[in-house]
N, C-alpha and C positions, 0 to 999 in steps of 0.2 A: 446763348442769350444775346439779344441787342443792345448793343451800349446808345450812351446819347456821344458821347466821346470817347473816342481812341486817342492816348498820347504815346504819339515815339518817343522815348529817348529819358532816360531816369537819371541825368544829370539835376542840377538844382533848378536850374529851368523847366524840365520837362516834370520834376517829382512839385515845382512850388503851382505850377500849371494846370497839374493834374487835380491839387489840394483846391487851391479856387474854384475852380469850373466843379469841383461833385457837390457846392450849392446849387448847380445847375441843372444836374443829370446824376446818369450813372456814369463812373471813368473807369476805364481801364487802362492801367501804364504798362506799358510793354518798352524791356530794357532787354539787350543782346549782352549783356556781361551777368555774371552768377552775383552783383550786387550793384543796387545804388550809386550813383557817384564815382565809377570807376574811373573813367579816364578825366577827361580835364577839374572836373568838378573834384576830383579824389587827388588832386595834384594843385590845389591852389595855394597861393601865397596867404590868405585868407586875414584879410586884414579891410579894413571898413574908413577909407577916405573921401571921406564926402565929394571932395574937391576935384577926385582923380575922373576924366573922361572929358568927352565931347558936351558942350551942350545940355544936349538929352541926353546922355548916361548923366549927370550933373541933376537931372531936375531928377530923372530915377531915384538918384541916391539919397537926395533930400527927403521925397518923400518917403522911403526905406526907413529913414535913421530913427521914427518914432518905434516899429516892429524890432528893432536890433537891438534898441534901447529897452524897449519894454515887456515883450511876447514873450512867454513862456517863461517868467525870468530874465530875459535878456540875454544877448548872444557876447556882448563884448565886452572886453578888460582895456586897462587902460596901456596904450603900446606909443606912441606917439610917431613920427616922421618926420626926419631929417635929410636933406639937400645940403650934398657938399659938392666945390668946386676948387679946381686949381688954378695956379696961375696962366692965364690966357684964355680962361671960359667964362671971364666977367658976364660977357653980352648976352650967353646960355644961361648964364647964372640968374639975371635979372631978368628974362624973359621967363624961368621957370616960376621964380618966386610969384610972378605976378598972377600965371594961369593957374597954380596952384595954391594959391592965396596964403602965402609963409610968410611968417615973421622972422626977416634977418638978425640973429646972431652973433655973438661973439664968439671967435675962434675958443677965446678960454672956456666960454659957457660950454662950445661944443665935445672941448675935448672933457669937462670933470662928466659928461652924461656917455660919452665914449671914449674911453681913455686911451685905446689903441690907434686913434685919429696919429696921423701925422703934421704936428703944424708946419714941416717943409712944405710938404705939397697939398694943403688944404687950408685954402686964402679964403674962403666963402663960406657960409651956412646957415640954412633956413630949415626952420623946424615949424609944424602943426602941431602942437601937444593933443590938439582932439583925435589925434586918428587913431584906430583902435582896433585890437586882435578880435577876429569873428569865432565864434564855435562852427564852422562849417557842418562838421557831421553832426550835430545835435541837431541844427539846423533843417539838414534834410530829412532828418529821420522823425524830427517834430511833422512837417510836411505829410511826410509820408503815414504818420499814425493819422493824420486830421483825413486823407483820403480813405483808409481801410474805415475810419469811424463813422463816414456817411455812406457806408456799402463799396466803396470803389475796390479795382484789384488791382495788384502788383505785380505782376509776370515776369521775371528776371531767366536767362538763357531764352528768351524768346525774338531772336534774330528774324527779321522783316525778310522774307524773299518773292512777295508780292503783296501789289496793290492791286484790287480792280473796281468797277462801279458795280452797285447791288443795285435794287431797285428804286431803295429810299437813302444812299447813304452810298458807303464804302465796306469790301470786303479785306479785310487784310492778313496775309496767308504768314503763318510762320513754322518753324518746321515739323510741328505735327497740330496746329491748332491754326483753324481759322476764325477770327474775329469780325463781329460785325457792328458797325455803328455808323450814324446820323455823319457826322463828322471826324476830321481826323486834324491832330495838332502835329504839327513836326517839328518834333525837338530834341532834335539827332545829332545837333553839336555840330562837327566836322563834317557829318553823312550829310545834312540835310538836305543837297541837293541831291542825291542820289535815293535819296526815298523819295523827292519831288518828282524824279526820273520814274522812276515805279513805278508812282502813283499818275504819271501823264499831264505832269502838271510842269508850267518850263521854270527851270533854275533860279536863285537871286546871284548866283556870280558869288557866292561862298569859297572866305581868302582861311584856310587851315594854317596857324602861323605856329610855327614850334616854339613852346618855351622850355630852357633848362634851369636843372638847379644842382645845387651842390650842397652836402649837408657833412660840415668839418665840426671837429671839437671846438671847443669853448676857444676863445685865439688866447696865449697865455695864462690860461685854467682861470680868465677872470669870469665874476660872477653877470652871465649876460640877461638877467631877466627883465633889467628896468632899464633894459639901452633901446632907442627908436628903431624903428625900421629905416633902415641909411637908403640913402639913393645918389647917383653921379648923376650930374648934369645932363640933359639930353634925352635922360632913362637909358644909359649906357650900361649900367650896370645894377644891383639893388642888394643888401643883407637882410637878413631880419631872425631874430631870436628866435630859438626854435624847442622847447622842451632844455633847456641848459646847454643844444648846439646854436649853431649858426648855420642858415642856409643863405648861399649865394648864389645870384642868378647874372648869366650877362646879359639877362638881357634882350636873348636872342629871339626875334619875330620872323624864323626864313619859311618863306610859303613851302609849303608840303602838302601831298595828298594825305587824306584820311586815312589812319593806320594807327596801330596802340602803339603812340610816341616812344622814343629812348632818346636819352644826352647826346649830340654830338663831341667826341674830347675835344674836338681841335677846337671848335666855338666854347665848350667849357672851359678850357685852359686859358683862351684868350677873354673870354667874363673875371676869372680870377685872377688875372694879371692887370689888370683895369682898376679892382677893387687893391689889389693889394699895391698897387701906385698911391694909395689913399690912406693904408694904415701902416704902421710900426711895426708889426707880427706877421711874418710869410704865412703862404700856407704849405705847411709841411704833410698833410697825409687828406686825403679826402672820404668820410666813412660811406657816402654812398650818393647815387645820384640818380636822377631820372628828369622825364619831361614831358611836355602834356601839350595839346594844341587847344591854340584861344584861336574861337572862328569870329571874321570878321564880316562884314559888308562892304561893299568897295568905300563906300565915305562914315564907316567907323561907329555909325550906330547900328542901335539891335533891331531885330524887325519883329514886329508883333501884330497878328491879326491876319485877317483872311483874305486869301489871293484874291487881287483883282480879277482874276479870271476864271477862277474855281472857289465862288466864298465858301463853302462847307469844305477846302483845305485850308485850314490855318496855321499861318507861322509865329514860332516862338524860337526864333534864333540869332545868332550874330552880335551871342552876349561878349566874344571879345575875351577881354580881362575883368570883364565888369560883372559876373554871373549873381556871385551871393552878394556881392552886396547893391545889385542892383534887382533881388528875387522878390522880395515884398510888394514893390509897387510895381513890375513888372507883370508880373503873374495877376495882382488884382485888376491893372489896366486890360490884359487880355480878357478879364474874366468881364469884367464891366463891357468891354466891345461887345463881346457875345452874350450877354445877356442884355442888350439893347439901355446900358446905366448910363448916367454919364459920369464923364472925366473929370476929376480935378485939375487935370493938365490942361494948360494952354493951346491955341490950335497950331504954332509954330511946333512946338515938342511933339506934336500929336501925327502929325505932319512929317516930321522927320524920323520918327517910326513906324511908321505908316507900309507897308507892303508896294503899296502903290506908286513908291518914289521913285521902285527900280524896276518900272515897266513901261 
């Protein structure tokens, strides 16, 4: 059967993508892993800071925060976020607070909300009380029922090993089913340029950046449920409460090709020694880690909408670090392109996510 849209790629982009646009049509989401979410989307930090991005990840998020707040119940608790600095990153210090829009602190303030703070080496500190822990997976899977309920499908182990042109549309082969639709979305994360490649259509210069994380016990069996999401100056390093642990990240953005990510130790080891310059309590034992890749665009925003050069390919990529909680108005702005609505957004934002900026 014809679809009116094929979606690559069943990350939160590609499952929130798929849920808009079957107002539109029929969708079919075609994902290469046995579920939803698997690689970066199933590895996030999952936390909702408005403030955190470029620009346009910024006006995304804003308009986000009414679905995160209210859809379904709501997706977020209250986690807050904290910026500490040491002595000699005054000038990081204040440049963070500013882009990030923190209210500076007192060291004492910081230490009764994190008690393992070190006031040797922690001269600085700005906190967001608003910023707030996401339900990632309810998230996608809420998505994902709203596509099956206006007829769309879900294809999971279904790996992409061609694209070609059909008569009205696009053929796309995977390894025992070929699908047919009007249009095709690409929202393949890390892949996308290489199903751009497939499909005959040229690249946007897709940056695959690894991130790690490290997930230790409680730091001194204290109780971490109502401590902020900490961060180093710079974005050197980050913590954040996790189920009664604590996951720590350095950090790390090193370009890599497309591949189901894993931790580097020696970039782990050196993320944890960064964080542990910051608190009172080593880390003594680590219960387990992994890593995931945020894709980028060469200048940092997402790209959404249809190639200048092939409009029936459409992209939905280069979410970055920004996926969920920049899904909501993301996914409804691509829906709106293609179905000829207009935008709430301005033509500067509209502009800088725009397909067209990288051709």
């Amino acid at each position: 059967m014809k679809s009116d849209f094929i979606v690559i790629g069943g990350g939160i982009a590609g499952t929130s993508a798929a849920a808009r646009l079957s107002a539109l049509g029929r969708v079919v989401l075609l994902e290469a892993e046995e579920a939803l979410g698997y690689h970066a989307s199933g590895r996030s930090a999952a936390m909702f800071e408005e403030n955190y991005g470029t620009d346009a990840v910024v006006a995304l998020n804003r308009a986000s925060a009414d679905y995160h707040h209210s859809a379904n119940g709501g997706y977020l608790t209250p986690r807050g976020f904290m910026l500490v600095a040491g002595p000699g990153e005054e000038q990081q210090f204040t440049s963070d607070i500013k882009d990030l829009h923190l209210e500076p602190i007192s060291i004492e303030d910081a230490l009764d909300r994190v008690p393992i703070l070190n006031p040797k080496t922690v001269t600085h500190a700005g906190l967001h009380q608003a910023a707030q822990d996401l339900d990632t997976d309810r998230m996608i899977q809420d998505f994902a029922k709203v596509l099956r309920a206006a007829g769309g499908s879900v294809v999971t182990r279904a790996t992409v090993t061609g694209i070609t042109r059909s008569g009205a549309g696009w053929l796309v082969t995977t390894a025992d089913t070929t699908y047919e639709a009007a249009q095709i979305v690409n929202a393949a994360g890390a892949w996308v340029d290489e199903i751009a490649v497939l499909a005959g259509v040229s690249p946007i210069g897709i940056q695959p950046r690894r991130r790690s994380m490290a997930r230790l016990p409680a730091p001194g069996g204290h109780d971490v449920s109502t401590w902020p999401m900490l961060m180093g100056v710079g974005e050197t390093w980050y913590a954040k409460p996790d189920a009664g642990k604590l996951l720590v990240s350095p950090a790390d953005a090193d370009l890599v090709t497309p591949h189901d990510a894993y931790a580097d130790d020696m970039v782990l080891a050196e993320g944890l020694a960064r964080y542990e310059e910051r608190v009172t309590t080593p880390v003594t034992r680590v219960e387990s880690n992994w890593a995931g890749l945020r894709s980028f665009a060469p200048d940092g925003n997402l790209v959404l909408g249809p190639d200048p050069d092939q409009p029936d390919f459409i992209w939905c990529a280069a979410q970055g670090g920004y996926g969920f909680q920049t899904a909501p108005a993301a996914s409804q702005l691509l829906a709106d392109i293609l179905g000829g609505t207009s935008s709430l957004f301005d033509t500067e934002t509209l502009v800088a996510l725009s397909p067209q900026r990288l051709r």
